[in-house]
Every structure is written in C-alpha cells, then in structure tokens.
ROGU-738277 format. One record per residue (C-alpha): x, y, z. Coordinates in Angstrom, 1 decimal, padded with zeros to 4 digits. Example, Ala and Ser with C-alpha at 12.3 -4.5 7.8 and 13.67 -1.06 7.14 Angstrom:
BEGIN
xx:012.3 | yy:-004.5 | zz:007.8
xx:013.7 | yy:-001.1 | zz:007.1
***
This chain:
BEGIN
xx:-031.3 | yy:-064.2 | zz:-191.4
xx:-027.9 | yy:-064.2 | zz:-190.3
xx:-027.5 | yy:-060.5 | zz:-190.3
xx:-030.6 | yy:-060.3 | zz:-188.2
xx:-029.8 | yy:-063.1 | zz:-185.9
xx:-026.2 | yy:-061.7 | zz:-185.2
xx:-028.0 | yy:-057.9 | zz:-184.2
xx:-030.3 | yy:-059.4 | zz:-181.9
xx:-027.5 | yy:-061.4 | zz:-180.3
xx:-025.3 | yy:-058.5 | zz:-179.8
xx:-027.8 | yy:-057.0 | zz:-178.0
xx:-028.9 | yy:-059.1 | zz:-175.8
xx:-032.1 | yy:-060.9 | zz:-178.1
xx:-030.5 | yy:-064.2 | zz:-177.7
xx:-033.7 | yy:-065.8 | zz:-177.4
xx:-034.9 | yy:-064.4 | zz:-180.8
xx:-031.5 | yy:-065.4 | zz:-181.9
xx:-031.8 | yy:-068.8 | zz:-181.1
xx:-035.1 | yy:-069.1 | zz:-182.7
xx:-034.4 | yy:-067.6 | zz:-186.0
xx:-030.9 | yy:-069.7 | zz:-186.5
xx:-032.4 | yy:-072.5 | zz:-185.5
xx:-035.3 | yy:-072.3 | zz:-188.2
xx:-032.7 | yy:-071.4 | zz:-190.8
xx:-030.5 | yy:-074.3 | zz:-189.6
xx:-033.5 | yy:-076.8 | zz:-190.0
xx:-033.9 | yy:-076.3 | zz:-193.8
xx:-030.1 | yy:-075.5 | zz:-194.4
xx:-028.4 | yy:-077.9 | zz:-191.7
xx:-024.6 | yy:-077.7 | zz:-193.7
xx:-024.6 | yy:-073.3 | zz:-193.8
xx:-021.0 | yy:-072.8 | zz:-192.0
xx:-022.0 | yy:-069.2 | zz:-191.2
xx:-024.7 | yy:-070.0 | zz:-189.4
xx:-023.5 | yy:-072.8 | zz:-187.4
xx:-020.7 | yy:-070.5 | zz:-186.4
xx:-023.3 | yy:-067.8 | zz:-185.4
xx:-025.2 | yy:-070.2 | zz:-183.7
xx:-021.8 | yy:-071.5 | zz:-181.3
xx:-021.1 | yy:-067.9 | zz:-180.7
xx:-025.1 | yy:-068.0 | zz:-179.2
xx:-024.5 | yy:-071.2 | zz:-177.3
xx:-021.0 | yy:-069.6 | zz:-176.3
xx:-022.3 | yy:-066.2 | zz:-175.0
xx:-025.2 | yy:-068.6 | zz:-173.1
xx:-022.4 | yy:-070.7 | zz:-171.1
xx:-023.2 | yy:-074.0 | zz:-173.3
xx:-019.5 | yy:-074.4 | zz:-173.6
xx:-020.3 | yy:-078.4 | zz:-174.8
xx:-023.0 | yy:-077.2 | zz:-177.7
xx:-020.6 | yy:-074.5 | zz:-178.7
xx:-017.9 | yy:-076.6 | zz:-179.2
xx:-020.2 | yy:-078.9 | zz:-181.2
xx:-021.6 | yy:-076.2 | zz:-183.5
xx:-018.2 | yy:-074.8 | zz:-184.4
xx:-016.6 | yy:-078.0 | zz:-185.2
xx:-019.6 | yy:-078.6 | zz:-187.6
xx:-018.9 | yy:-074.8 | zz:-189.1
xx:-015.3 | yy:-075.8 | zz:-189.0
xx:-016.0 | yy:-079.3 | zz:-190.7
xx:-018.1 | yy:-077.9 | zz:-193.3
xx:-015.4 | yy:-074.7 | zz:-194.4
xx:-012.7 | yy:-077.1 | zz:-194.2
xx:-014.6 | yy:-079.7 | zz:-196.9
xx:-015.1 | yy:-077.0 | zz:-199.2
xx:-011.1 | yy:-075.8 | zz:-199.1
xx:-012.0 | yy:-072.4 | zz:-197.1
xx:-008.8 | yy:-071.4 | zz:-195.6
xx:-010.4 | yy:-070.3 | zz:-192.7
xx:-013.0 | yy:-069.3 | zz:-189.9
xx:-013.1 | yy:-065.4 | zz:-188.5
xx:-014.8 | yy:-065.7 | zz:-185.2
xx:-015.3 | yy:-061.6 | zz:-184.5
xx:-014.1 | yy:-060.4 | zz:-180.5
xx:-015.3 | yy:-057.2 | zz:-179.4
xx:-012.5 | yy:-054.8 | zz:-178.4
xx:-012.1 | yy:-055.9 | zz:-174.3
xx:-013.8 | yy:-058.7 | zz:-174.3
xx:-011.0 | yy:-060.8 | zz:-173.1
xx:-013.7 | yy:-063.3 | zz:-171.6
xx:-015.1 | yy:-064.5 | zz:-175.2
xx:-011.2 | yy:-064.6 | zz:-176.2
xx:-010.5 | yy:-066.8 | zz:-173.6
xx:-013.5 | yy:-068.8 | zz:-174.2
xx:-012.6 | yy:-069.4 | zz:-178.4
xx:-008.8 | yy:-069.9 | zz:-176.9
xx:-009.8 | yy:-073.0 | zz:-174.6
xx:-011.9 | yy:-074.5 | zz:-177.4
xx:-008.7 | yy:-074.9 | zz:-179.6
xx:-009.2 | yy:-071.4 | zz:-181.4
xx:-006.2 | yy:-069.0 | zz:-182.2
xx:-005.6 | yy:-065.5 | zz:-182.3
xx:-004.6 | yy:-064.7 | zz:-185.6
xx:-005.6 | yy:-060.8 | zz:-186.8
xx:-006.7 | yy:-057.6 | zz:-184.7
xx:-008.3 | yy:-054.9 | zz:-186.4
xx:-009.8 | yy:-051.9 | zz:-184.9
xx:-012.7 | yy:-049.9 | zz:-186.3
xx:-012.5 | yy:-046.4 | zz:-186.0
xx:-015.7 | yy:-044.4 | zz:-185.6
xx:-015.0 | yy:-041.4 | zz:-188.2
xx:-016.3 | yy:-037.7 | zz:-187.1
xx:-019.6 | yy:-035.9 | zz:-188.8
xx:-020.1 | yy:-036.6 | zz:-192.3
xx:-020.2 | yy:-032.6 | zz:-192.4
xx:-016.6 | yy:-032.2 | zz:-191.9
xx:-014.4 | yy:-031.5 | zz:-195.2
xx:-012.4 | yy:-034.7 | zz:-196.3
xx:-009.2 | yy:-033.3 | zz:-194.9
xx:-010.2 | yy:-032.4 | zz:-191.9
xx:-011.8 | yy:-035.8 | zz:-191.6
xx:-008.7 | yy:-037.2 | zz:-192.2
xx:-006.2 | yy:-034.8 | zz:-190.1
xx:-009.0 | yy:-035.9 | zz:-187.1
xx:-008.9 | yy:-039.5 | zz:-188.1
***
C-alpha cells in the first residue's frame, strides 16, 4: 500500500493517495511510514497544520521504538518542499543523487566510462 500510495502521489493522484493511506492508517493507526507518507500528502496539499500533525506522530512512533531517524525524500530542485520540511523543524542531513545509467545494451565498461 505504501509503495502504491507514494506512485500516485508523485504523480499527481493525491486523491487516490489519500484514500488508500487513510484506509491502511484506520486498521494500522501507529505504521510510522505511512503516517510520514501521509504528511508528505497533507504537505504537497498546503495543510501545513495536518502535516505537522502526522509527522510528529511518524516521529513519535520511530523515536519510541529507538529508530535513529526519519528520511523524508526531496526531489532534486524542489527547494519549495525543502523549505516547507525546514520550517516544520526538519534538517537537512544527506543528499544523494540518482544517476539514470545508459542502455542496458552497452558493455559494462563502457557503461561505466559513460557513467
């Protein structure tokens, strides 16, 4: 479910979204994955208040159970989202980049020297 949810909210299913983490949240209310899934829909809909609400929870939960920490996921550019996780008391920690590799028909070292 949360695979699902998090493809339909990247592209722009956030209704569908909503209504598939909310069913899953119903019958599994402490899930720290999808309460942070389901800020990062409240977040991407403006409802800065229920964001903040649902990521504390996610937060709450991780930090009960010892997990060291939360990865909230910023697509390269997207300095608005940033911003938005910033003002909510979140902080930049990691950036990684994801490089798109060339044709799977290429020989390994030429995939490389390319890469």
């Amino acid at each position: 479910a949360l695979g699902l949810a998090q493809s339909w909210r990247l592209t722009g299913r956030g209704d569908e979204a909503r209504r598939l983490l909310d069913d899953w949240l119903s019958s599994h209310a402490r899930d720290s994955q999808l309460l942070a899934e389901r800020g990062r829909l409240a977040l991407d809909e403006n409802a800065t208040e229920e964001a903040v609400a649902l990521l504390r929870r996610a937060v709450a939960g991780l930090a009960a159970r010892g997990e060291p920490h939360l990865t909230l996921v910023v697509t390269d550019g997207n300095n608005h989202a940033r911003r938005r996780y910033e003002s909510i008391g979140f902080e930049h920690r990691h950036e990684a980049l994801r490089v798109v590799l060339p044709d799977g028909d290429l020989p390994l070292s030429a995939a490389t020297a390319a890469a």
